[in-house]
Every structure is written in structure tokens, then in C-alpha cells.
C-alpha positions as CSV (number, residue, x, y, z in Angstrom):
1,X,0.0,0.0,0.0
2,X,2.6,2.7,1.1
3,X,4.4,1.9,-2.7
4,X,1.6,2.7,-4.5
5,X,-0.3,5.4,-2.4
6,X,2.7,7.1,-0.8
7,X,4.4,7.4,-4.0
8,X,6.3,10.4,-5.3
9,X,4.4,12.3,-8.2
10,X,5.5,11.3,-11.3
11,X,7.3,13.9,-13.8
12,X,4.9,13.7,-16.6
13,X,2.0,14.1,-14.6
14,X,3.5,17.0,-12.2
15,X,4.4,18.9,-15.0
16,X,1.1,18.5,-17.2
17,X,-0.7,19.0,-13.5
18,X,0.6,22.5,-13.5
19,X,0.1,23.6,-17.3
20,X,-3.9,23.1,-16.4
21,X,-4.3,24.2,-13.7
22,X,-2.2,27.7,-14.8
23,X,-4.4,27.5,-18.2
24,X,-7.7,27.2,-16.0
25,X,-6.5,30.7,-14.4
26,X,-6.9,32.8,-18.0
27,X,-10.0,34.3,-18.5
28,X,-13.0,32.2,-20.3
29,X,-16.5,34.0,-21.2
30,X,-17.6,35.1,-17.6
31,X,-16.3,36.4,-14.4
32,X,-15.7,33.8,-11.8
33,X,-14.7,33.9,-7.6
34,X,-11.8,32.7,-6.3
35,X,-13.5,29.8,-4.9
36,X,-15.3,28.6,-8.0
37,X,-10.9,29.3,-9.5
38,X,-10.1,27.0,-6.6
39,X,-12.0,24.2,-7.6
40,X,-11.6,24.4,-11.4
41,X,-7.5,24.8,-10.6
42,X,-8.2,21.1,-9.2
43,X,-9.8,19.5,-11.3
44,X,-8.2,21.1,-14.8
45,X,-4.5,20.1,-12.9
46,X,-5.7,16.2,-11.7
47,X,-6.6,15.7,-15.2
48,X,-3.7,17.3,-16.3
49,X,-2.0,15.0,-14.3
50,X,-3.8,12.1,-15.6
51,X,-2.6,12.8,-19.1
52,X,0.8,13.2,-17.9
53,X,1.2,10.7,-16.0
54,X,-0.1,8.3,-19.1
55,X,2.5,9.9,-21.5
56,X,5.0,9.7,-18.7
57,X,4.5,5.7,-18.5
58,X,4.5,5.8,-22.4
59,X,8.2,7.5,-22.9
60,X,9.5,5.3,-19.9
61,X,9.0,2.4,-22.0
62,X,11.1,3.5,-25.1
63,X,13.8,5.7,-22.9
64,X,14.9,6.1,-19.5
65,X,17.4,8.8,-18.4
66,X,20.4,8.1,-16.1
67,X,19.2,9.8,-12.5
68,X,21.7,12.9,-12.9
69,X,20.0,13.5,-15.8
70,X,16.1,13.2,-13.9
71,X,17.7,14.8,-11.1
72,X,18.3,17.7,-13.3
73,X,15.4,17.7,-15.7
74,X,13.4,17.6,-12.2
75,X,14.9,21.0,-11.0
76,X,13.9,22.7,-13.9
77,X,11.0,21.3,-14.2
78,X,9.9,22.4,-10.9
79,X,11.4,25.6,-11.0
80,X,9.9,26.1,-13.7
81,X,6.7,25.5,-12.8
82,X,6.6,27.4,-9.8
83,X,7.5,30.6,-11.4
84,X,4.4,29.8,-13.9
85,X,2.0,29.3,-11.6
86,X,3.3,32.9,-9.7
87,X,2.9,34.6,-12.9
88,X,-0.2,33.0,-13.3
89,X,-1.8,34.0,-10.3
90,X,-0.2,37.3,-10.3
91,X,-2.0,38.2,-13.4
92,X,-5.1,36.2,-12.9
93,X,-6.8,39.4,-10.7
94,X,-6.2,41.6,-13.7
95,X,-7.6,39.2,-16.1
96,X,-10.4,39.3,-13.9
97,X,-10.8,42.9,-13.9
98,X,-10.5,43.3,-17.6
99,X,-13.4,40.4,-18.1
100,X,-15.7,42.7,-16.0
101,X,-14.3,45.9,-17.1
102,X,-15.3,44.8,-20.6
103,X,-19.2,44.0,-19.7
104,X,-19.4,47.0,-17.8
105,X,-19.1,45.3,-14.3
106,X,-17.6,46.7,-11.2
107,X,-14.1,45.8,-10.9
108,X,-13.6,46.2,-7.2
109,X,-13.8,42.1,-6.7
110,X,-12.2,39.8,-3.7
111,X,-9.1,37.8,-4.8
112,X,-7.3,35.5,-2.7
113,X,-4.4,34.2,-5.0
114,X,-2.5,32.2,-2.4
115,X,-6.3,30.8,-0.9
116,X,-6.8,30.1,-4.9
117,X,-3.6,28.3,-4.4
118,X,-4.3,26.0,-1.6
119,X,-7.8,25.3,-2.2
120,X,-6.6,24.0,-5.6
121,X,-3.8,21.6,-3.6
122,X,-6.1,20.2,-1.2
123,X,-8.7,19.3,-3.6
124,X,-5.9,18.4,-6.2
125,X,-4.2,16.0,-3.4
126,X,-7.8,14.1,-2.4
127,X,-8.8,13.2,-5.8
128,X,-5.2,11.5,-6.1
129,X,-5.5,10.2,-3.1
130,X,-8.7,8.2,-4.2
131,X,-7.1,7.6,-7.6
132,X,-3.9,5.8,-6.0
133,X,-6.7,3.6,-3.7
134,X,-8.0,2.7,-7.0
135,X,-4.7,1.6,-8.5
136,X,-4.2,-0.2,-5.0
137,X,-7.2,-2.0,-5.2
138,X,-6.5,-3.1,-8.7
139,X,-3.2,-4.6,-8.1
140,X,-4.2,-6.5,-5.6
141,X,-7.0,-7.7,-7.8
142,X,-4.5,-8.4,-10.3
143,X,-2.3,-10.4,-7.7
144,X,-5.1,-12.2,-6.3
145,X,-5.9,-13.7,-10.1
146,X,-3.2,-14.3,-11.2
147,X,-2.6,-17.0,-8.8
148,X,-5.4,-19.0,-10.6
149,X,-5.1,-18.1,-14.5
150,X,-2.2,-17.0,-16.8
151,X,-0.7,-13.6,-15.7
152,X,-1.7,-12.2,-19.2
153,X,-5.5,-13.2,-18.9
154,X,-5.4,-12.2,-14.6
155,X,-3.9,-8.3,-15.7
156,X,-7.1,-8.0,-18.4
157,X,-9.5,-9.0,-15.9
158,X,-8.4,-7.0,-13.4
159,X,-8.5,-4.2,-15.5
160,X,-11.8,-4.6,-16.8
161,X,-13.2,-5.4,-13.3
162,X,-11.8,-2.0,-11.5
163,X,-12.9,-0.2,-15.1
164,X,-16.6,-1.8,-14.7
165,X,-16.5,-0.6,-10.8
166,X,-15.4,2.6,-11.0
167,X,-17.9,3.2,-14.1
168,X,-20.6,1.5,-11.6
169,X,-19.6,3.7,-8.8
170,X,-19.7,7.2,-10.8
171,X,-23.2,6.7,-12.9
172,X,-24.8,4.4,-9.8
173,X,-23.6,6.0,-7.3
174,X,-22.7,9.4,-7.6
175,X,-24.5,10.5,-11.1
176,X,-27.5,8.8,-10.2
177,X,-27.4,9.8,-6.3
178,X,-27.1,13.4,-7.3
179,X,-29.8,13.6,-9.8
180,X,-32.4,11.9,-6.7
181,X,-30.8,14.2,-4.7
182,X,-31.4,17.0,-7.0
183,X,-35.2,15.8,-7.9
184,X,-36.1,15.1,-4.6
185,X,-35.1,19.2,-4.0
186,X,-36.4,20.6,-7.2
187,X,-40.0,18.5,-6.3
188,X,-40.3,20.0,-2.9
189,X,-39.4,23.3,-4.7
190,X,-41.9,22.7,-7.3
191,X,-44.4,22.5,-4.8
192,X,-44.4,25.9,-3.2
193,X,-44.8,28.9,-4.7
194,X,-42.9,32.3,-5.6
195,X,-43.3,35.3,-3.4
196,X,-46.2,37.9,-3.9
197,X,-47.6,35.2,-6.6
198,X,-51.6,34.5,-6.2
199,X,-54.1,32.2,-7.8
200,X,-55.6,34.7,-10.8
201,X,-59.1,35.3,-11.0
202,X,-59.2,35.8,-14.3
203,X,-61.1,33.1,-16.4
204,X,-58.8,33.6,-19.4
205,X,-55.6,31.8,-17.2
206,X,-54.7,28.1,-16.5
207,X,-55.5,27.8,-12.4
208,X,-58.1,30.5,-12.9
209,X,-61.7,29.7,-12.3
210,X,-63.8,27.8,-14.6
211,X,-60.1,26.0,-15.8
212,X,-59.4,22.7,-16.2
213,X,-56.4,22.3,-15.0
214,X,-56.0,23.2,-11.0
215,X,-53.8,25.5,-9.5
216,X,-52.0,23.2,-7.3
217,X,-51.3,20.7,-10.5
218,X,-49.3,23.9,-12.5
219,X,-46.2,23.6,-10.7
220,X,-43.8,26.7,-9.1
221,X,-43.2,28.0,-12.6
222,X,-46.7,27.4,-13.9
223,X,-47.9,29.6,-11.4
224,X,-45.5,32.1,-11.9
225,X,-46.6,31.8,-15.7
226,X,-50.3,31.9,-15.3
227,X,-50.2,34.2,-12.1
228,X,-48.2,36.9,-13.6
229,X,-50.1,38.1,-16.5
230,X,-50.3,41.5,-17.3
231,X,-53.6,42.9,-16.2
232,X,-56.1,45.2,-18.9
233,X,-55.2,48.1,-16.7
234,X,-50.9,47.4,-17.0
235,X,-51.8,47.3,-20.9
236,X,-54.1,50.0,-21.4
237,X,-51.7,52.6,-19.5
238,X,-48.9,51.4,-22.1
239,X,-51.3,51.3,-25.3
240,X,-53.6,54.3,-24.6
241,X,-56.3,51.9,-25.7
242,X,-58.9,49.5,-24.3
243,X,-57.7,46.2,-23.4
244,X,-58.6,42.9,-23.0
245,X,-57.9,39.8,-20.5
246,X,-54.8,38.0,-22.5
247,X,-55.1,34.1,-22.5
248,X,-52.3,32.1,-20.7
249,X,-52.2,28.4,-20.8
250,X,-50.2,25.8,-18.9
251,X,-49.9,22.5,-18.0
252,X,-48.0,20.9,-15.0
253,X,-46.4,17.5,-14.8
254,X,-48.9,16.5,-12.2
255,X,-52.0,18.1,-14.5
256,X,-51.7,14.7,-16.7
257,X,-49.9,11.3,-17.2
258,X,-47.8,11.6,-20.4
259,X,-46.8,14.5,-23.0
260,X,-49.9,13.2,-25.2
261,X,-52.1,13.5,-22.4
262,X,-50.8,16.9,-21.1
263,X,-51.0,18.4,-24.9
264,X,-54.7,17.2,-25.4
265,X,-55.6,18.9,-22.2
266,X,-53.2,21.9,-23.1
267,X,-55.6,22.0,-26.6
268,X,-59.0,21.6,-24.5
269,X,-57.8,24.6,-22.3
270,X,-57.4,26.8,-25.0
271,X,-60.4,26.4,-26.8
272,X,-62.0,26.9,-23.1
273,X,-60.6,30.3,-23.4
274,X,-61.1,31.3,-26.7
275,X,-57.4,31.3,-27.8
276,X,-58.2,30.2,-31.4
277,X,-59.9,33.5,-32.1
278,X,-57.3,35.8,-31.0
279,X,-55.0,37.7,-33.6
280,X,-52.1,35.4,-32.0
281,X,-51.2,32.1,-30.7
282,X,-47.6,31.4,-29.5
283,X,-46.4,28.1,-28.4
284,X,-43.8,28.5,-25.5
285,X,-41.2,26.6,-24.7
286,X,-40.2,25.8,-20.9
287,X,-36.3,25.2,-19.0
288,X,-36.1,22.2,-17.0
289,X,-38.1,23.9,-14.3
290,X,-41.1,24.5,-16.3
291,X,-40.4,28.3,-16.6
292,X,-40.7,30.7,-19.3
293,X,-38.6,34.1,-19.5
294,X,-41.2,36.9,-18.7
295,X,-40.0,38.9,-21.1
296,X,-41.3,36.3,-24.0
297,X,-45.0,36.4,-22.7
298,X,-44.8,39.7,-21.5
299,X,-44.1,41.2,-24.6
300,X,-46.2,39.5,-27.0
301,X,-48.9,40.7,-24.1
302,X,-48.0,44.5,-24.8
303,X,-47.4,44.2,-28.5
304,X,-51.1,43.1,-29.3
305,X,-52.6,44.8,-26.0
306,X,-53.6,41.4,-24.6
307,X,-55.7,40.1,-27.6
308,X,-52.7,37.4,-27.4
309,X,-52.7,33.7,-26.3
310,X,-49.9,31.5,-25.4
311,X,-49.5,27.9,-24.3
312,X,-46.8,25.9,-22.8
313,X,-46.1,22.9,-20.8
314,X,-44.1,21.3,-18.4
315,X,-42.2,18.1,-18.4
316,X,-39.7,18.3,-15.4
317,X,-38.9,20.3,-12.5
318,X,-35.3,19.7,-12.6
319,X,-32.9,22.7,-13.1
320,X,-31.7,23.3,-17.5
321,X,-28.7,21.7,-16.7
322,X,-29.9,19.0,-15.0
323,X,-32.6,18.2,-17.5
324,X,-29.9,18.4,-20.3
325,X,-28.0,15.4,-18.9
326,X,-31.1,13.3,-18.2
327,X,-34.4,15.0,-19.6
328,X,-33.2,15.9,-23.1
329,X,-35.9,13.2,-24.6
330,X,-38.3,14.4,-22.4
331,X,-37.8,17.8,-23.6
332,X,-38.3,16.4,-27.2
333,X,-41.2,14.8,-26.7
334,X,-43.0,17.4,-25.0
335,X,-42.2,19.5,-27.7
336,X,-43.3,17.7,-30.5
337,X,-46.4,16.5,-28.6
338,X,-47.5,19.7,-27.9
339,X,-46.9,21.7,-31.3
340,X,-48.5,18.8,-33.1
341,X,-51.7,18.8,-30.9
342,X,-51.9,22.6,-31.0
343,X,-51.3,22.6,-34.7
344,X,-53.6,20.0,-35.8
345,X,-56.1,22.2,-34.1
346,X,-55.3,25.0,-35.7
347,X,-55.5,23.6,-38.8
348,X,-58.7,23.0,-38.4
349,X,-60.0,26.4,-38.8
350,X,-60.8,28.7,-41.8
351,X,-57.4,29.4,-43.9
352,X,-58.6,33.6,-43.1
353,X,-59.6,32.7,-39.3
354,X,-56.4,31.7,-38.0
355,X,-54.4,33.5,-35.7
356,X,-50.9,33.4,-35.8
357,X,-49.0,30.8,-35.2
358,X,-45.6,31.5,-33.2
359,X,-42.8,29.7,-31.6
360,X,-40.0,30.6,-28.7
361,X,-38.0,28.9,-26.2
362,X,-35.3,29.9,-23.9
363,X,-32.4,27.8,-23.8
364,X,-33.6,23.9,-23.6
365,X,-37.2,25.4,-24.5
366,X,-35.6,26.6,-27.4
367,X,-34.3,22.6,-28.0
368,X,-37.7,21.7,-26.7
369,X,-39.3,23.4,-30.0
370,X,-37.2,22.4,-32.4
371,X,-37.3,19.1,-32.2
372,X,-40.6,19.1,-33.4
373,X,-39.4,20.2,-36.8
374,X,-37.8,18.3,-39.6
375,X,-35.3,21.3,-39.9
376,X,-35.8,25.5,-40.9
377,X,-38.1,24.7,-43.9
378,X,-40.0,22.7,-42.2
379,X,-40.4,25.1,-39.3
380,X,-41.2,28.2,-41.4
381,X,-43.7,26.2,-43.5
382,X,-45.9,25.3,-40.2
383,X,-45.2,28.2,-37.9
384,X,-45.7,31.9,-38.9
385,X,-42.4,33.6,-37.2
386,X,-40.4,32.1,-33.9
387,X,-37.8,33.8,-31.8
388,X,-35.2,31.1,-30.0
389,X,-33.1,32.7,-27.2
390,X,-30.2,31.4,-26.0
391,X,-30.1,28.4,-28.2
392,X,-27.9,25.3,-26.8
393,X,-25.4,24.1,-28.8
394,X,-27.1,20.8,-29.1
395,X,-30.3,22.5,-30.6
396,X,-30.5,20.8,-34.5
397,X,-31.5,23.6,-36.3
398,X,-29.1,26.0,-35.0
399,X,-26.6,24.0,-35.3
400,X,-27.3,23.3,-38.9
401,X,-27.7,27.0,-39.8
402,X,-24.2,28.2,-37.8
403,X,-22.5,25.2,-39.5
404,X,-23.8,26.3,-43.2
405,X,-23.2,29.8,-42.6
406,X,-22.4,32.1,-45.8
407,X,-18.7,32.6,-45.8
408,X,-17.0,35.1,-44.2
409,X,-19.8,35.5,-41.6
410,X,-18.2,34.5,-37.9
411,X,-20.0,32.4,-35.8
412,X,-21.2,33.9,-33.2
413,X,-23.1,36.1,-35.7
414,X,-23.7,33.8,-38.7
415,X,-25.7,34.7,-41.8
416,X,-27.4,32.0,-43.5
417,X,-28.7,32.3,-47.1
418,X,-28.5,36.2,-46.8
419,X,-30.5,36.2,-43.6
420,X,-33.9,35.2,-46.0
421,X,-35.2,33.7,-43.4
422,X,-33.1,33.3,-40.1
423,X,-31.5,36.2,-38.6
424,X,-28.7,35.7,-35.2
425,X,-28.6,38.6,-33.0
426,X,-26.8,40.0,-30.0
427,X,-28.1,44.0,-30.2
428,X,-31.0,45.1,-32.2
429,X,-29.3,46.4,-34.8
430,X,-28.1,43.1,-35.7
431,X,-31.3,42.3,-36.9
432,X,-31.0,44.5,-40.1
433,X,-28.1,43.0,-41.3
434,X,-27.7,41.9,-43.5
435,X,-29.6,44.7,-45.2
436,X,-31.5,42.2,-48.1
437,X,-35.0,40.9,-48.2
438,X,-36.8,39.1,-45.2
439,X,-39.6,38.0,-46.1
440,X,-42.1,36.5,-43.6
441,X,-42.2,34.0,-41.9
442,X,-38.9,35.2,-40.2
443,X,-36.9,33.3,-37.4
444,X,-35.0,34.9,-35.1
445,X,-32.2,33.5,-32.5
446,X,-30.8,35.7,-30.2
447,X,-27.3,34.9,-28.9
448,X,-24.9,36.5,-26.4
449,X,-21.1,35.8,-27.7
450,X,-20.3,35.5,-24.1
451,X,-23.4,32.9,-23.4
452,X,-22.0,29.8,-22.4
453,X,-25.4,28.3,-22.5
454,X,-24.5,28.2,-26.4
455,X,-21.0,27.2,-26.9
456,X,-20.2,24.8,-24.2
457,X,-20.0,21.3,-25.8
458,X,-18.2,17.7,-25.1
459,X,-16.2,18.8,-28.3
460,X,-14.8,21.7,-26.6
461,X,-12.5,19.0,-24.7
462,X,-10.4,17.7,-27.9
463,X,-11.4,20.9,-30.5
464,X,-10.5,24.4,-31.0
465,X,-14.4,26.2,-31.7
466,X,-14.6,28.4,-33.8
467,X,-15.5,31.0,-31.9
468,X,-12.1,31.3,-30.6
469,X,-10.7,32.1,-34.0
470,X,-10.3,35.6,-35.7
471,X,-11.9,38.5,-34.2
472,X,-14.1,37.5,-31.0
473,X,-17.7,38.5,-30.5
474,X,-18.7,41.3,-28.2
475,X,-18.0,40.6,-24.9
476,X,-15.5,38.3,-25.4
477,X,-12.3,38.9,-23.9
478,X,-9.9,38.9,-26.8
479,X,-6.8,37.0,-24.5
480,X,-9.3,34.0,-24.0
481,X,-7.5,31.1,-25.8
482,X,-8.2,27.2,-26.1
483,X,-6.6,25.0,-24.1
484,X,-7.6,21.1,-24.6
485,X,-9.8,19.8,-21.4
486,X,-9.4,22.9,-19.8
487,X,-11.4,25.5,-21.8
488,X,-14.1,22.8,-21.4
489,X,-14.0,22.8,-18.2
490,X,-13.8,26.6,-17.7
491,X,-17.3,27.2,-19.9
492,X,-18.7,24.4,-17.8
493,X,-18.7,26.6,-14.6
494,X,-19.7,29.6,-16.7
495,X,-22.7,28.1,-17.1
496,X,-23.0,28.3,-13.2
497,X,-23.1,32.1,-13.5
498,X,-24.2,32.6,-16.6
499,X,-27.2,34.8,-15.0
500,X,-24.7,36.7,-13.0
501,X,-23.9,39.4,-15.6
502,X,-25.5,42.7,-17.1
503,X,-28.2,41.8,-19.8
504,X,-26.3,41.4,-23.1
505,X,-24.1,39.0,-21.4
506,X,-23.8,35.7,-20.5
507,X,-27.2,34.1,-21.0
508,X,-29.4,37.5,-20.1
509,X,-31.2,38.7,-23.2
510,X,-33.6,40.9,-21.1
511,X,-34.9,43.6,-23.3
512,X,-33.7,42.5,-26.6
513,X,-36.5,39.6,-26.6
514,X,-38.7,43.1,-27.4
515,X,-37.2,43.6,-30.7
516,X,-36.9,40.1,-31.8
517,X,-40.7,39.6,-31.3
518,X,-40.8,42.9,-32.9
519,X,-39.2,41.7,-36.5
520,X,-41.0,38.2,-36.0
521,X,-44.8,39.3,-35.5
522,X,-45.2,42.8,-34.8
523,X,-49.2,43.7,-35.1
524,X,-50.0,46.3,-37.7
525,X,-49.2,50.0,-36.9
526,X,-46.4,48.9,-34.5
527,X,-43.7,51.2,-34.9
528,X,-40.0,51.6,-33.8
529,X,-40.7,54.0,-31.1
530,X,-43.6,51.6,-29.8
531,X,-40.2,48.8,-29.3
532,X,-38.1,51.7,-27.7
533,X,-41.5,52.5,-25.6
534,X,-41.7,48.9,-24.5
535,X,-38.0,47.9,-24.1
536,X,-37.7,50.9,-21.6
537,X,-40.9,49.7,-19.6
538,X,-39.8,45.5,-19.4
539,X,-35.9,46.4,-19.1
């Protein structure tokens, strides 16, 4: 045990350690503390030191150096990484500043470099601690087999039995422990309800009276959703005109047994309230929580001065990310289940007594939606006009459109087929370019350059994205650079506080949801200074 536990740390895997874990202090697209620094020093350098330790093992095999010559390659080794890892930290705080000098963030932050520094070697020296136990426990596998087959046959079997435990032990046990951890606190949270949020007693709302859906079954975000529409009065003041009761529709997990089920009931609600005779009908997609951005219902409320209806439906209650790992089919099939229901009905009226049919999603509502469509024809020739926000970088059609993009357009503002149809956007003016037809129905995805809601991916691990390469997007801090594993890493707890920056940012599109619901399906007489009007009053 002492051999294998209490071993020195090996060259490779020391020096690969420290290149990580100094890489994981550059900036990546957000702003982070010195804690969240501390823990992704730690795990950027232990699998730093995993890679190095393999390539170590690798060159000891074809050449080993006489030990004056280790002893020396060790000294500068070491001293070399410790005078990396002090300029690293020494410039980390200004790299920090710059970050949130360039989205207009204060830049008076706490900074701990040597705390950084030992949170980073605690952590860094327990997961190699329970990686040596591994090894340990494998050899003496291996030992204990081979004493009753071949040694070739007892080393592959005890490899493949610590390989099958260890995979056992992190989706059994940990993966799966964490999600029932998680669900067991997102369903005790989706049982209450937020603050200053009451049952509406308008009829024209899911959880209203005369609904068929109750207002216990909607769920924390469904009540937000049906709970929070704007009132007649709210509209009037803003429009200077009479207003009516706009039509909100939802449908919680516990409202019916399966996606099919919920979707029938979301299409039985909304002929309850008269939806199918209003000017407008959006279909909404929902995060893992069930919730929908305000800012997409609210405006579409305002535009059409509440002679709007909108549906949407939930199908988990576990937070985005959560629901990415393990709800991703759910979210699918909710969305197909519910668009196809709604649109089947739709169908069924007069060709000149339909309303408008609209689409958008924030982030996996914006995957939710379009899975339900065969690609962007498809979409445009079934829906009149959607706006997608924050698109993940697993959505299909997104991905299809930024990887078809006309040449010379970057990424993180792609122009596809001259913008005919599809239009990316960051700032409102973004949405006249480029300055050619667009003919309706339009589609509109609004993306932050500095969302990591968009760009994180497993790819990111093993390849350079191209949103590293030539000029960077706004917001993007132009010293960012790729590093393999680590840049993966570092976007992966962006994500974590991807809400924690100004709107324009991160994944906060506040008011610019206005003016892509303005391009998409403005009503008639709607005028710039009507979306200036509005922006001002939801920002």
C-alpha cells in the first residue's frame, strides 16, 4: 500500500498537472470567484496529471534517463513550474478585472491568489488520493488472479473489473445519487410557490376559475406563468387603448400522465378560453423547471394589447442543466407532442380565421421546439415567425444553420442564405443585417457571444471552436485562448453564472427579446418607437 499510495508524483503528470491548472486561471467567457478558480485549478490540474502521468509511463518504456539527468530535468521542471504558476496568479486578478471591465461590471472584486492556491492543492491531493486507492485495489485484484489463471488473462480481468466498478460507482452512485438528490429538492421546490404570486381570477388563465387544470397541479413555474399576467389596466396605460384579458395556458407535470395526455388537455384549455380567435397564438417553450422568461409572454402581451394567447407545458422540474443530462428526450417529446396537438387544431379552422401561429423557447425550451421540426423549412412552413433565445449548442436547427453559414460570416453572428429567413442577434441592430430581403415568416435566434449556454459542448474537450478564431464576438475577452480539457472545463462553470452578468451577457437577453418579437410578429401600426417604448418599460 505505502508503494503505491505514498508514492512520489511522477514527472509527466506534475508537469502536465501544473500547465492546467495555470491554463484554467486565463480568462474564459464570464467572471468567476476565487473559490469557483479554486475548484476548477483542481480539477483542470488532476486531469492534467492524468494525461501526464499516461505519457510519462509511455516514454518510460522506449527511454529512461540516467538519474543525474532526472535529477536535473526535475529542478527545472519544478522551478519552472513554480514561477508559472506565480505569474499566473499574479495576473489572474487583472484578467479578472478586464473580463468585467469589458461587460461593464464593477471591478472592485475579492481575490485570494494564495487561498486560490491551496484550495486548488487540497482538492488536487484528495482526488489523487482516491485515484492511488484505486490503483491499489486493482493490483491487488490483479495479484489475487493471477494466482489461478495466466498472468496475461489475470492483468485484463483485473482491468476490466476495476474499469466496470469505477464506471458502476460514478453513474450508480454518484450520477444517479445526485440527480435523486437534485429531484427530490427541485420537487419539494416545485411544490411551493414564488413570493407575492396569487391564484388569478381571471377566467382567461390556467389555475383560474372555470379551468381545467387546478392551480395546485401547475407547478412553481406554472404559477409564476399563469399568475403573472399582465392585467387590462398594466396594458391599457402602455397602449392608450382598451384592453382585454390575454389568455395564458399551462400544463403541469402533475395536470396529466404523459406528454400526449398533457397536450390534449393543453388544446381543450385553450379552446375553453377562446385562444383560437385571438390575432395570435404562441407556443412557448419551458427550462427544465417548467419556466418561461417573462420577457417572452410579456411582450407579445403588450405588442397586441392582450388580444394574445400562449400555451406551454411542463415536463420536469429539474434545473436546465440537469434536465440536459437526463431529460433531453423528455424535452423532445413534450415539444413535438404539444406543437403537433396545438397545430392540428389550428388547422382545423378557416385558412382567413387563423391566428398566428408563433414559436419561442429559452435555452432547452428553445431545443424543446425544435425538435418538433424536420429542420428550418420545415419550421417556417408550419409556424408563422419564432424567436429562440439562447439556443444550446445541441439544438439541431441551430446547429445546422451556424454550420452552413455564408462565408465570411463568424459564428457567433452567422448569416445563413443572406438572412432570408433566419437572422442571429446579439443587439437590435443586428437584426438589419444583412440589409437584403426578409420576407415573412422570419426566425430569429438571439445569442450572447459570451453565453456559455450556447458554446459549451463535449467537443470543446479535444477541439479548438470556432468562436475562438479571428476576431471575438462582443464581450468576449480577446486573451481567452483554447486549451484542450481545460477550456471545457472553464465554460462548464460559466454556465453556473451565466445569470450573473448585465443583460447582453452571459445568457441575459432581457430587453432585446422586445425587438426580436418585434421583427417576428409585430401587429399592424407597431412602430420603432412603440419597441423603444416597451423595451424601456420590461428592461
Amino acid at each position: 500500500m505505502e508503494r503505491v499510495v505514498r508514492r512520489r508524483l511522477g514527472f509527466g503528470g506534475t508537469l502536465l498537472a501544473t500547465l492546467f491548472a495555470c491554463a484554467s486561471l486565463t480568462p474564459s467567457l464570464l467572471p468567476r470567484t476565487w473559490l469557483y478558480q479554486g475548484v476548477m485549478g483542481a480539477v483542470t490540474g488532476i486531469l492534467g496529471y492524468a494525461v501526464g502521468a499516461a505519457a510519462g509511463a509511455l516514454c518510460r518504456t522506449v527511454i529512461r534517463l540516467p538519474e543525474r539527468g532526472r535529477r536535473a530535468a526535475w529542478q527545472v521542471m519544478l522551478g519552472g513550474c513554480a514561477a508559472l504558476a506565480v505569474v499566473a496568479l499574479w495576473y489572474s486578478l487583472d484578467w479578472q478585472r478586464d473580463l468585467r471591465a469589458l461587460m461593464g461590471m464593477d471591478t472592485r472584486i475579492e481575490w485570494f491568489p494564495p487561498v486560490i492556491l491551496a484550495v486548488a492543492a487540497v482538492l488536487f491531493a484528495a482526488a489523487l488520493l482516491a485515484a492511488r486507492l484505486v490503483r491499489l485495489g486493482g493490483r491487488k485484484l490483479i495479484t489475487w488472479l493471477d494466482r489461478y489463471v495466466p498472468a496475461y488473462l489475470g492483468h485484463a480481468l483485473g482491468v476490466v473489473v476495476v474499469a466496470l466498478l469505477v464506471g458502476v460507482f460514478a453513474n450508480d452512485v454518484l450520477f444517479n445519487g445526485f440527480v435523486a438528490r437534485m429531484s427530490d429538492i427541485s420537487s419539494v421546490a416545485n411544490e411551493g410557490t414564488h413570493p407575492g404570486v396569487r391564484r388569478p381570477v381571471s377566467a382567461f388563465v390556467s389555475g383560474g376559475p372555470r379551468s381545467l387544470v387546478s392551480w395546485e397541479s401547475l407547478g412553481r413555474e406554472g404559477r409564476r406563468f399563469t399568475g403573472t399576467a399582465a392585467t387590462p389596466a398594466r396594458l391599457r396605460a402602455f397602449s392608450g387603448r382598451p384592453a382585454v384579458e390575454p389568455i395564458r395556458v399551462y400544463i403541469g407535470l402533475d395536470s396529466a400522465a404523459s406528454p400526449a395526455a398533457q397536450a390534449a388537455l393543453a388544446v381543450r384549455e385553450l379552446e375553453r378560453t377562446g385562444a383560437f380567435g385571438r390575432p395570435v397564438l404562441a407556443v412557448l417553450g419551458t427550462t427544465g423547471t417548467g419556466w418561461v422568461d417573462p420577457h417572452i409572454a410579456d411582450t407579445l402581451e403588450y405588442m397586441y394589447n392582450g388580444r394574445s394567447a400562449m400555451v406551454a407545458m411542463q415536463y420536469s422540474y429539474l434545473p436546465s442543466w440537469v434536465s440536459f443530462l437526463v431529460d433531453r428526450e423528455k424535452a423532445a417529446a413534450a415539444g413535438r407532442a404539444l406543437f403537433e396537438a396545438v397545430r392540428a387544431r389550428w388547422a382545423r379552422l378557416p385558412a382567413g380565421a387563423r391566428p398566428k401561429l408563433l414559436l419561442s423557447g429559452e435555452s432547452l425550451g428553445s431545443y424543446e421546439l425544435e425538435q418538433a421540426f424536420r429542420g428550418l423549412a420545415d419550421l417556417v412552413a408550419r409556424a408563422d415567425g419564432a424567436v429562440f433565445v439562447g439556443p444550446p449548442n445541441a439544438n439541431p436547427i441551430w446547429h445546422r444553420l451556424t454550420s452552413g453559414r455564408d462565408r465570411g460570416s463568424p459564428v457567433w453572428r452567422p448569416v445563413f442564405q443572406d438572412g432570408r429567413t433566419a437572422r442571429f442577434a446579439q443587439h437590435p441592430a443586428d437584426l438589419h443585417r444583412p440589409g437584403g430581403p426578409w420576407p415573412r415568416p422570419r426566425v430569429v435566434y438571439l445569442q450572447n457571444a459570451s453565453d456559455p449556454v450556447v458554446w459549451w459542448s463535449p467537443r470543446l474537450i479535444y477541439h479548438r471552436p470556432s468562436w475562438l478564431e479571428g476576431a471575438r464576438g462582443p464581450g468576449v475577452n480577446p486573451q481567452m485562448n483554447w486549451f484542450p480539457l481545460v477550456t471545457f472545463w472553464q465554460v462548464l462553470v460559466d454556465m453556473t453564472s451565466a445569470l450573473d452578468v448585465p443583460p447582453g451577457h452571459g445568457h441575459r437577453y432581457g430587453a432585446n427579446i422586445v425587438d426580436g418579437w418585434a421583427a417576428v410578429a409585430a401587429p399592424p401600426g407597431w412602430s420603432p418607437n412603440d419597441t423603444w417604448r416597451l423595451r424601456t418599460l420590461l428592461r
